[in-house]
C-alpha positions as CSV (number, residue, x, y, z in Angstrom):
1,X,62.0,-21.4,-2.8
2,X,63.4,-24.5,-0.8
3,X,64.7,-27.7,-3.0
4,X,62.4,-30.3,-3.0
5,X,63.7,-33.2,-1.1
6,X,64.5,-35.9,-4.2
7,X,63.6,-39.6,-3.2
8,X,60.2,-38.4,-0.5
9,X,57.3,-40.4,-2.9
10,X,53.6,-39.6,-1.8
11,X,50.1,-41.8,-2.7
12,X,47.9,-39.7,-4.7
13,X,45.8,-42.7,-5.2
14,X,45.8,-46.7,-4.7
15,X,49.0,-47.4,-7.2
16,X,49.6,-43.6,-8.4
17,X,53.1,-42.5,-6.7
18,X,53.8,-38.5,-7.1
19,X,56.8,-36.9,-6.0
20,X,58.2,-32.9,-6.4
21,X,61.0,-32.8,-8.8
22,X,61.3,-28.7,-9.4
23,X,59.8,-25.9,-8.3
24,X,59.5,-22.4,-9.2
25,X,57.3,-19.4,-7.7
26,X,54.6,-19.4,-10.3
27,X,55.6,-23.7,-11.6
28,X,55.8,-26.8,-10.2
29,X,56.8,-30.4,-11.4
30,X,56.0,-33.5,-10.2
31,X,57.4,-37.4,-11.7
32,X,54.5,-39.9,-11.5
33,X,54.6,-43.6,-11.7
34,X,51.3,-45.1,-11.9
35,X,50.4,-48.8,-11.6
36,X,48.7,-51.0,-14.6
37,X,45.2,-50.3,-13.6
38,X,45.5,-47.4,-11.1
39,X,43.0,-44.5,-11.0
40,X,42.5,-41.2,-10.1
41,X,38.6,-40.1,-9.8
42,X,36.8,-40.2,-13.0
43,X,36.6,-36.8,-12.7
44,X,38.2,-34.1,-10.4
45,X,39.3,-30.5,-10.7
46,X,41.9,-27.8,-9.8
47,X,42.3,-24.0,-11.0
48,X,45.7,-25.2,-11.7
49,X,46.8,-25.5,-15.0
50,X,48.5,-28.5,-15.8
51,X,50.8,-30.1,-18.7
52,X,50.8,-34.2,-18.6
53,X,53.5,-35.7,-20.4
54,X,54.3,-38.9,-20.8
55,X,57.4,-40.8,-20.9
56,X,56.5,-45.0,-20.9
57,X,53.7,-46.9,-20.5
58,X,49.8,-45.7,-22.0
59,X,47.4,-43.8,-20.0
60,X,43.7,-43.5,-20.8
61,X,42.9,-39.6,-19.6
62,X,39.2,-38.6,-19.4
63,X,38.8,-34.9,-20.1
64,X,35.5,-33.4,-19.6
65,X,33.4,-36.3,-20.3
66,X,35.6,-37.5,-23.5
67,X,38.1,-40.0,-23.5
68,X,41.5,-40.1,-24.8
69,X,44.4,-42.3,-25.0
70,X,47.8,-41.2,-24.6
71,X,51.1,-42.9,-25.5
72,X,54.8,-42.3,-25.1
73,X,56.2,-39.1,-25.8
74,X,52.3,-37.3,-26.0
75,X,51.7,-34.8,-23.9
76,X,47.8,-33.4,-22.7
77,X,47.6,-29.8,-21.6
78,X,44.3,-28.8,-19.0
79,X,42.7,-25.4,-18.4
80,X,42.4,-24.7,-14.9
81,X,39.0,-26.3,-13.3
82,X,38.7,-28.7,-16.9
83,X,36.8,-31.6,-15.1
84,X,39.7,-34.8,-15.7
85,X,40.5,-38.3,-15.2
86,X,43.0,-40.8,-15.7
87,X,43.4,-44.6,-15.7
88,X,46.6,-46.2,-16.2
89,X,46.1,-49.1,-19.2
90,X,49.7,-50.2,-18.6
91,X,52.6,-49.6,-16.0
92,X,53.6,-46.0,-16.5
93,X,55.8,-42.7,-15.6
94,X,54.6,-39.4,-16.6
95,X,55.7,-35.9,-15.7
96,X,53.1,-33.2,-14.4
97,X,53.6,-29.4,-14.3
98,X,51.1,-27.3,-12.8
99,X,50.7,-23.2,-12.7
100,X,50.6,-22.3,-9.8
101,X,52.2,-24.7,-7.7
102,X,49.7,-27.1,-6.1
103,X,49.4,-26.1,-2.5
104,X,48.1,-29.0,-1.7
105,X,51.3,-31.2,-2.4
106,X,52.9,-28.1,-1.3
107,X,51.9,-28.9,2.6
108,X,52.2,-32.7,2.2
109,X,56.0,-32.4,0.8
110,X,56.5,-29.9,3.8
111,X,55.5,-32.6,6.2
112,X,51.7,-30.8,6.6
């Protein structure tokens, strides 16, 4: 697979930042820096699976309908298609690996 091009930062929502830091065949990781405040949907999905960590700041995820607080050094790991959410309560920067990589941000960090 191709390196992911280092410093190339993406909007995944108002204040959410996401970029490719290391990629595999079957994994993929992504840094994320999310604004005090900034949301993603209060619910979406993916078949991916993914693995949150989080290294500053405090995130508030909502996982299938139930709410849950996260703080440095926690990490929250979603089944494929598990309905989630996230809202940033403070300034933060989190790593995401999802299995398989997300074709979506696949075709966007190609330029697609």
């Amino acid at each position: 697979m191709t390196e992911p091009q280092k410093e190339r930062w993406f909007e995944v929502a108002p204040g959410i930042r996401r970029r490719t830091i290391a990629l595999t065949e079957r994994m993929q990781q992504i840094i994320v820096e999310l604004d005090q405040g900034a949301r993603l949907p209060p619910e979406h999905r993916h078949p991916h699976e993914q693995i949150t960590y989080l290294i500053s700041g405090r995130l508030r995820f909502f996982i299938d309908g139930t709410a849950r607080d996260v703080t440095p050094g926690e990490t929250v790991a979603l089944p494929g298609n598990t309905p989630h959410g996230v809202e940033a309560l403070e300034a933060s920067l989190a790593i995401d690996t999802f299995s398989p990589p997300r074709e979506d941000m696949l075709a966007q960090d190609a330029g697609g």
